[in-house]
C-alpha positions as a Markdown table, in Angstrom:
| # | Residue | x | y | z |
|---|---|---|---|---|
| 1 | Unk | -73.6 | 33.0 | 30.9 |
| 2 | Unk | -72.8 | 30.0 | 28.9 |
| 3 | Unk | -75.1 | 31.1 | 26.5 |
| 4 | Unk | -73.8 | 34.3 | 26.4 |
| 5 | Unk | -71.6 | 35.6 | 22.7 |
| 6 | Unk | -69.3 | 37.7 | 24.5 |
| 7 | Unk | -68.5 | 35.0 | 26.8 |
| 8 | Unk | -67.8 | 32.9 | 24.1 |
| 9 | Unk | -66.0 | 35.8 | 22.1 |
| 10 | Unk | -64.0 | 36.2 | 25.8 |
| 11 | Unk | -63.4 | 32.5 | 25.9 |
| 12 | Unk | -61.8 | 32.5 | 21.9 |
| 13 | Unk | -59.7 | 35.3 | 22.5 |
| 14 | Unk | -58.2 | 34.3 | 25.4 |
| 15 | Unk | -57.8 | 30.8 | 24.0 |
| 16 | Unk | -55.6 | 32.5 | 21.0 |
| 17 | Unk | -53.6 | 34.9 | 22.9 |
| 18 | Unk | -52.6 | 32.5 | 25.9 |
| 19 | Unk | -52.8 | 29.0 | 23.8 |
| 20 | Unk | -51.3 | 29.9 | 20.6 |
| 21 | Unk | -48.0 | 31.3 | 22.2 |
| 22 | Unk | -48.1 | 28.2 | 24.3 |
| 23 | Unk | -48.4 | 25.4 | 20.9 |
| 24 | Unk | -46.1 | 27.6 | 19.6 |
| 25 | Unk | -43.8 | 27.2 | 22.2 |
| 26 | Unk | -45.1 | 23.4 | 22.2 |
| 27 | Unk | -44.7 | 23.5 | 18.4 |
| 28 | Unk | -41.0 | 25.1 | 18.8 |
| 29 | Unk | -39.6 | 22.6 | 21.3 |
| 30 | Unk | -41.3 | 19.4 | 18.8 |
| 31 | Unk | -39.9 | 21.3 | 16.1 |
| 32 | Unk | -36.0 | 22.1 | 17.4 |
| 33 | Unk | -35.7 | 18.2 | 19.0 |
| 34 | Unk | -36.6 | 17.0 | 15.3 |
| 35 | Unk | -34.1 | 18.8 | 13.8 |
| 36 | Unk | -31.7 | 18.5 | 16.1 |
| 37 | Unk | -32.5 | 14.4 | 16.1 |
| 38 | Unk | -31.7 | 14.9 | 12.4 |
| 39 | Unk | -28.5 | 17.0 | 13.1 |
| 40 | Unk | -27.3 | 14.2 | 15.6 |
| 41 | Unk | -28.1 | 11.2 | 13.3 |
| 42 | Unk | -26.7 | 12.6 | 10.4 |
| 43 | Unk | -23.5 | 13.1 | 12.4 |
| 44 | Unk | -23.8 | 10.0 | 14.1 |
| 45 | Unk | -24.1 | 8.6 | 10.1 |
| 46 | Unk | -20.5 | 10.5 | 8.9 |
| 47 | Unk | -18.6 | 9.5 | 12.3 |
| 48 | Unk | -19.7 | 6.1 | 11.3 |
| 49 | Unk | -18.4 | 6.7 | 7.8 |
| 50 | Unk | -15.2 | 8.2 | 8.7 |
| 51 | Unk | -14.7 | 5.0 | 11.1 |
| 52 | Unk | -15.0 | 2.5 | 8.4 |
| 53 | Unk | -13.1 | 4.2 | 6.2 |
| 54 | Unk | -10.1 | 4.3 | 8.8 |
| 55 | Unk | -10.4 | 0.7 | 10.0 |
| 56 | Unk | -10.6 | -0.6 | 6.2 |
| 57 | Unk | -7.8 | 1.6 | 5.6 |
| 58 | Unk | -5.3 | 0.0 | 8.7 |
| 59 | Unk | -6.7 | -3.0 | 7.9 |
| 60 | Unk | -5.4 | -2.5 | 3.9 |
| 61 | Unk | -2.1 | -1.0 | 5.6 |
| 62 | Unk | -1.7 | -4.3 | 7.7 |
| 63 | Unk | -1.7 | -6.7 | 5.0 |
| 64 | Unk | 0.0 | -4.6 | 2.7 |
| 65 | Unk | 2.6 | -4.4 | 5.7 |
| 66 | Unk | 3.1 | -8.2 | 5.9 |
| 67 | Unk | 3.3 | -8.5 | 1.8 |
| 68 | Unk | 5.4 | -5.5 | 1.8 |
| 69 | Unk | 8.0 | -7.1 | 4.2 |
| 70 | Unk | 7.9 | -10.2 | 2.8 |
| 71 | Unk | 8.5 | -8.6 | -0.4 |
| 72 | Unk | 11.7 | -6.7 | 0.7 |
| 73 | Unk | 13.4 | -9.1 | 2.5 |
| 74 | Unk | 13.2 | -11.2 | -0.7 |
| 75 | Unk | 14.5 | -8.4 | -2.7 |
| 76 | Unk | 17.4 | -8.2 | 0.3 |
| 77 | Unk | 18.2 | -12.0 | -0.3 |
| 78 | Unk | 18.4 | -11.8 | -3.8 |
| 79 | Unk | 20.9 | -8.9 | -3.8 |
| 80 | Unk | 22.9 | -10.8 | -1.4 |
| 81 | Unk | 23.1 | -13.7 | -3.4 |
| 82 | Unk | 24.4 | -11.7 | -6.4 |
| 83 | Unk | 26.5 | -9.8 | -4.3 |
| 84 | Unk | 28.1 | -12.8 | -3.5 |
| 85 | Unk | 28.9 | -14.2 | -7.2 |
| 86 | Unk | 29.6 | -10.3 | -7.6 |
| 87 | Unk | 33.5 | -10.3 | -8.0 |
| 88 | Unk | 36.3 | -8.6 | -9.6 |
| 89 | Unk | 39.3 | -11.6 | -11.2 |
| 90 | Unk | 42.2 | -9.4 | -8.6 |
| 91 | Unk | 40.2 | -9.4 | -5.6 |
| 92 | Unk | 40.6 | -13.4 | -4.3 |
| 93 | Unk | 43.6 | -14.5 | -6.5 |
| 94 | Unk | 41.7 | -16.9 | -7.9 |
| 95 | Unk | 40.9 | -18.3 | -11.4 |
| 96 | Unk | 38.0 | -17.2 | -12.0 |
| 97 | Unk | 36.9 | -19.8 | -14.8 |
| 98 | Unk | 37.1 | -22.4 | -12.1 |
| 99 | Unk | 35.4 | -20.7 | -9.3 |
| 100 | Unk | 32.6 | -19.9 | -12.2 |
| 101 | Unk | 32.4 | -23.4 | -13.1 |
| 102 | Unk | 32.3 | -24.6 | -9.5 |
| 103 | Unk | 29.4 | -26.2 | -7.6 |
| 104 | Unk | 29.5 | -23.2 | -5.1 |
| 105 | Unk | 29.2 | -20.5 | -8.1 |
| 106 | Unk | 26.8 | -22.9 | -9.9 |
| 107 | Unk | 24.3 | -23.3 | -6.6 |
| 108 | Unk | 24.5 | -19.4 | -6.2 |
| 109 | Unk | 23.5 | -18.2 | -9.5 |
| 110 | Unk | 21.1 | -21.1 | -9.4 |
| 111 | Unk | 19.5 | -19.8 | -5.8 |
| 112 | Unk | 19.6 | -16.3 | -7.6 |
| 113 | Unk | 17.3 | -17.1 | -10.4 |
| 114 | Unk | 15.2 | -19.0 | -7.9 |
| 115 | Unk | 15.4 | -16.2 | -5.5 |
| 116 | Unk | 14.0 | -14.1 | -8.2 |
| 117 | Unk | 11.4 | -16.4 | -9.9 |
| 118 | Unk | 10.2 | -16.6 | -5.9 |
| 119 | Unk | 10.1 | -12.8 | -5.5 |
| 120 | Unk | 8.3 | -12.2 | -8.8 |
| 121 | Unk | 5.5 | -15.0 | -7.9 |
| 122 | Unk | 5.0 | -13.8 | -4.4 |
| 123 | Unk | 4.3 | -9.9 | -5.8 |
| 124 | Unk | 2.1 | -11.4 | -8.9 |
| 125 | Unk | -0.1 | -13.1 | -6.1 |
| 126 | Unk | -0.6 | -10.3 | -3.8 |
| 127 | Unk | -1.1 | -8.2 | -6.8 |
| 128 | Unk | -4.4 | -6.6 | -5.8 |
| 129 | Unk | -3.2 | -5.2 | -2.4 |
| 130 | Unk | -0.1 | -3.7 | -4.0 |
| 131 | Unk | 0.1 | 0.0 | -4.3 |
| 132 | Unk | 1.3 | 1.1 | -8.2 |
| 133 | Unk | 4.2 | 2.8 | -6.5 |
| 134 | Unk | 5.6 | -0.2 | -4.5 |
| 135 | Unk | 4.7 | -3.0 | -7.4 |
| 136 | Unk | 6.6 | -0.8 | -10.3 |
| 137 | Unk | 9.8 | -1.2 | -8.4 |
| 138 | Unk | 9.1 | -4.8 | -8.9 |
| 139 | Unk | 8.2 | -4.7 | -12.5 |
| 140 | Unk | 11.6 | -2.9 | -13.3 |
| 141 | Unk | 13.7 | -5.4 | -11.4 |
| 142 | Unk | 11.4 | -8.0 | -13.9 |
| 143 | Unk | 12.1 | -6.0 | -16.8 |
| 144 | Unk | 15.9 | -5.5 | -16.0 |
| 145 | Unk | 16.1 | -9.1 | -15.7 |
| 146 | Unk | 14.8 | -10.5 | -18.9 |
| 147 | Unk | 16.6 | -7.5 | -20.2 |
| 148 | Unk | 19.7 | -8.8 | -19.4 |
| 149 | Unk | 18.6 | -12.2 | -20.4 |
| 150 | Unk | 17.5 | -11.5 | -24.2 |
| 151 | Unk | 20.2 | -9.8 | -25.0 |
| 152 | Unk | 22.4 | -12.1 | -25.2 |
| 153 | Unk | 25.9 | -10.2 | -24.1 |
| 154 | Unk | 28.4 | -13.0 | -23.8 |
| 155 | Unk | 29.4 | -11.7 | -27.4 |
| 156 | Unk | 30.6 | -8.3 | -26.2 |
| 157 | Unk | 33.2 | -10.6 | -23.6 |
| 158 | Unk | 36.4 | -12.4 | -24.4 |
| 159 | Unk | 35.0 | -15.3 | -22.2 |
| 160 | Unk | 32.3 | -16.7 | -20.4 |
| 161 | Unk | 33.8 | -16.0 | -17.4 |
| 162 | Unk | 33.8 | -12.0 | -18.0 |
| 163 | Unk | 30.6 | -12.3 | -18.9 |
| 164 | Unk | 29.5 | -14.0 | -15.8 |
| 165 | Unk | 30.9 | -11.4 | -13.8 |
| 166 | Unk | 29.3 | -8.9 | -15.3 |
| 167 | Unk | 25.9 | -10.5 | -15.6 |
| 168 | Unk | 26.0 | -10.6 | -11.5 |
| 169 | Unk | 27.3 | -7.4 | -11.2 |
| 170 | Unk | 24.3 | -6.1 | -13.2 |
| 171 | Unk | 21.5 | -8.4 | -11.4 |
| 172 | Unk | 23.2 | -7.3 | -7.8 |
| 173 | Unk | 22.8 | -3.6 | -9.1 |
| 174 | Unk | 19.0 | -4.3 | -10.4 |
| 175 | Unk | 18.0 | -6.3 | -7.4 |
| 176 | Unk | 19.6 | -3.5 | -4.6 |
| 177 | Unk | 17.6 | -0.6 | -6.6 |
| 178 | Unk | 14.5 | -2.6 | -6.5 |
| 179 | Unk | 15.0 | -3.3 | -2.5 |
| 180 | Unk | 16.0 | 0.5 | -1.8 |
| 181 | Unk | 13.0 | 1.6 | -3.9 |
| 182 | Unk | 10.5 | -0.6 | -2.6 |
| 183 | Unk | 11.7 | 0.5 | 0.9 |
| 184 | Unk | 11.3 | 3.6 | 0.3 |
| 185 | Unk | 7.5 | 3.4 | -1.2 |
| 186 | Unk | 6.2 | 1.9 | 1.8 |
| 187 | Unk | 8.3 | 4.0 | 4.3 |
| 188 | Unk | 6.6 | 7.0 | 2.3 |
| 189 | Unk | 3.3 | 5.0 | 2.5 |
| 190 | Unk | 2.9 | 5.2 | 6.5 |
| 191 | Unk | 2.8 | 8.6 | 6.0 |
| 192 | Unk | -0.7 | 9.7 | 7.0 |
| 193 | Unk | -1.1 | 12.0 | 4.2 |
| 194 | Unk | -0.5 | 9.0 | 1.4 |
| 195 | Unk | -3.8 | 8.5 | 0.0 |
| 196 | Unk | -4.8 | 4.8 | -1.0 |
């Protein structure tokens, strides 16, 4: 029977219709958890992606948090301490060429330009985790300030004393602009839709 063709004929057909449905199911199952091991890493790979690029960009968002607020309580400080040599010669009833001349009005406009010298150093160091937006403000309070500087305006006064007064009036007005701006960059920045 062994020896028999038609056995062996029998034993081949059968073989092909009842194994190859069953390696093709074999063959389906091998070939479905491949794919779907491929599906899963590859999704595995982008969650993993996406992950990174959310925790580098907090961790930017933290630092640039700590510079930022740094940044703008400087920018606060200095407007204060203009704001405070910022008078008008009716508002005190006092001579103004003396108060000018005074230790106190010399120490304030002293701490300004120190306050700003301080401010300008601390943004130039944490250049690279500055945002454009946020550093420009910066760069126009710099620019209004040597501005103001070159030109030399205590020609276009009667006295050195008018001058003065407007020179403070001008750098509280440049500094309050570049605190109100900056402020408002990096409120706009912790919106989730600002792209870094």
């Amino acid at each position: 029977m062994a020896d028999d063709p038609k056995t062996w004929v029998d034993l081949a057909d059968r073989a092909v219709t009842v194994g190859l449905p069953i390696l093709g199911t074999l063959g389906g199952i091998w070939l479905g958890s491949f794919l779907s091991q491929r599906t899963a890493t590859r999704t595995a790979k982008a969650v993993a992606e996406v992950e990174a690029i959310k925790y580098r960009r907090d961790r930017l968002w933290d630092v640039r948090r700590e510079i930022y607020t740094a940044l703008i309580a400087k920018a606060r400080e200095l407007h204060e301490t203009w704001a405070s040599t910022q008078t008008e010669p009716d508002d005190w009833g006092v001579d103004f060429e003396s108060y000018f001349s005074s230790a106190d009005a010399q120490a304030s406009m002293t701490q300004g330009i120190a306050q700003f010298t301080d401010l300008t150093k601390l943004a130039g160091s944490q250049r690279l985790v500055l945002t454009h937006q946020f550093y420009d403000h910066i760069e126009k309070l710099d620019e209004a300030y040597y501005a103001y500087a070159r030109y030399d305006a205590r020609h276009d006064f009667e006295d050195e004393t008018e001058y003065l007064i407007e020179r403070n009036k001008f750098y509280a007005k440049a500094s309050r602009q570049a605190c109100d701006g900056m402020l408002a960059t990096a409120i706009a920045e912790t919106d989730p839709d600002f792209i870094t």
